[in-house]
Phi, psi and omega in degrees: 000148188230145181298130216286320183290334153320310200299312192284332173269334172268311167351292185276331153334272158325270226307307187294355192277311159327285193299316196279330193297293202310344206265331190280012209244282170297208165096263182307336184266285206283315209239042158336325170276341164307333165310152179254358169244123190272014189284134178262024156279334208243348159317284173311296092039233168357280182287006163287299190287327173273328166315309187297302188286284175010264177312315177282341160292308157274352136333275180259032158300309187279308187299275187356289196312300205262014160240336158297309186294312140007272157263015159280299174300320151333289167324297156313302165319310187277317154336287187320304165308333188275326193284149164276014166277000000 
């Protein structure tokens, strides 16, 4: 069985790593000049590094979900097995 407040705390984890890529994301496509250093090595670079947090958030959102899903069924298998009849 998996602990929900883990479950809850690697959640919001990924969610917020998701939210800073995407915002860092918009960022870079509207507001380009809000940046502070304007070079476009270091543009490329950011939005290279925000594609990247992105992807490994959601990477591991879908692991967190399928290793939940897991061990709820795992859990459920073994309940069943427990019973006596």
């Amino acid at each position: 069985m998996v602990n929900n407040k883990l479950y809850e705390m690697l959640k919001a984890d990924c969610l917020s790593q998701i939210a800073k890529a995407e915002l860092t994301l918009d960022l870079l496509n509207n507001h380009p000049a809000g940046i502070g250093d304007h070079s476009t090595k270091d543009y490329y670079e950011n939005a290279n590094e925000a594609l990247t947090m992105l992807t490994d958030g959601k990477d591991r959102l879908a692991t967190l979900e399928n290793w939940k899903d897991e061990n709820e069924k795992d859990f459920l298998l073994e309940s069943k097995d427990d019973r006596p009849f």
